[in-house]
C-alpha positions as CSV (number, residue, x, y, z in Angstrom):
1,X,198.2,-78.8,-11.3
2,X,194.7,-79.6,-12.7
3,X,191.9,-77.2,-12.4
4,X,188.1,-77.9,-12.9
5,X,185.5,-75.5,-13.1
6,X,182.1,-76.0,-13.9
7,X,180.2,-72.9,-15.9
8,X,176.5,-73.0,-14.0
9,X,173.8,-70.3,-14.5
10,X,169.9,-69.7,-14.6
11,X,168.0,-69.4,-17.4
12,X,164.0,-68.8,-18.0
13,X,162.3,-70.5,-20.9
14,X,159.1,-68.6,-22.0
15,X,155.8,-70.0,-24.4
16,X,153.1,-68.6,-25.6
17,X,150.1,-70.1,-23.7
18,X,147.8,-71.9,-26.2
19,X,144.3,-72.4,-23.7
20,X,144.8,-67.7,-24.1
21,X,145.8,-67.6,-27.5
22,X,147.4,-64.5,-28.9
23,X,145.2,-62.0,-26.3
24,X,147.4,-58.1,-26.2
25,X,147.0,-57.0,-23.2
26,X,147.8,-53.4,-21.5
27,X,151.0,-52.7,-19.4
28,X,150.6,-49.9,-16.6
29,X,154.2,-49.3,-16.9
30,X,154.7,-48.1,-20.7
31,X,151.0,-47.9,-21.4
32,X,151.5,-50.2,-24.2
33,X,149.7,-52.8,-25.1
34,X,152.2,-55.7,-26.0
35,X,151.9,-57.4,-23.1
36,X,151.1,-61.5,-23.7
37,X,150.9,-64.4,-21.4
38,X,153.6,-66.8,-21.5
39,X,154.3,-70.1,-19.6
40,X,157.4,-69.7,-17.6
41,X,160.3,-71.9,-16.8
42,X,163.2,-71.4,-15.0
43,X,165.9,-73.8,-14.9
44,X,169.3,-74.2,-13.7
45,X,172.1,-74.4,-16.5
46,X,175.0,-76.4,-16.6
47,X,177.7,-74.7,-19.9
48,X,174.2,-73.3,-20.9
49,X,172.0,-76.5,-21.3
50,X,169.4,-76.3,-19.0
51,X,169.5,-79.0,-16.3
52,X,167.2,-78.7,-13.4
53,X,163.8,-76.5,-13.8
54,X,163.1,-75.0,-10.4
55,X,159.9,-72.8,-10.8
56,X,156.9,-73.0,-13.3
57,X,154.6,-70.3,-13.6
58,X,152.1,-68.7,-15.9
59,X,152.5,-64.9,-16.7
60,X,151.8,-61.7,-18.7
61,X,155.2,-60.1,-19.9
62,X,155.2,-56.7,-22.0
63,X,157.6,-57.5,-24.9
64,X,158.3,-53.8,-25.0
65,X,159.5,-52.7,-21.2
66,X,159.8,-56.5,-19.7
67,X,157.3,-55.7,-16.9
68,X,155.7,-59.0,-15.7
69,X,153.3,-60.2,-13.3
70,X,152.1,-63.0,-12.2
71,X,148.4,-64.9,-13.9
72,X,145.8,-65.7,-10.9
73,X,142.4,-68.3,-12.0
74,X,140.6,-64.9,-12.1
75,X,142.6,-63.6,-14.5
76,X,143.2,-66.4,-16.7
77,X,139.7,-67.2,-17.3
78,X,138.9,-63.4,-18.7
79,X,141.9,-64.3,-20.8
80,X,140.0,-67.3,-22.0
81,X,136.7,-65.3,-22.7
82,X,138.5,-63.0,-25.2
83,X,139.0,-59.9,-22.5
84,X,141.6,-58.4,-22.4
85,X,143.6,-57.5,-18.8
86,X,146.3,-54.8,-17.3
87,X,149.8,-55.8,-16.0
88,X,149.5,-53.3,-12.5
């Protein structure tokens, strides 16, 4: 008898976005502020090598709690003038 099984999984791939640069901004849900946006990518893995990305995005993560939310144009040009913005 022969058995095959395939190992699949999902996996998100985070960077630093360089147009923000290195920007700390405040998380409502610690009240930290370690917060940072990030370029996200999440892909599909096949034995852990990822395969098929699914969903890009750009967000602000706390590195602290792992609290994240979503970046909007608004937001994202504050970012790029130096200011500084909250995770709600």
């Amino acid at each position: 008898m022969d058995f095959c099984f395939f190992l699949i999984g999902f996996k998100e791939f985070n960077k630093q976005l360089p147009e923000v640069g290195h920007i700390a901004c405040y998380c409502g849900h610690c009240h930290n502020q370690a917060a940072y946006a990030f370029r996200t990518i999440n892909c599909v893995t096949l034995f852990f090598i990822p395969v098929l990305p699914f969903y890009f995005s750009k967000r602000i993560k706390c590195l602290i709690c792992g609290t994240s939310g979503d970046i909007d144009h608004n937001v994202l040009e504050r970012m790029k003038a130096g200011q500084p913005v909250a995770i709600g």
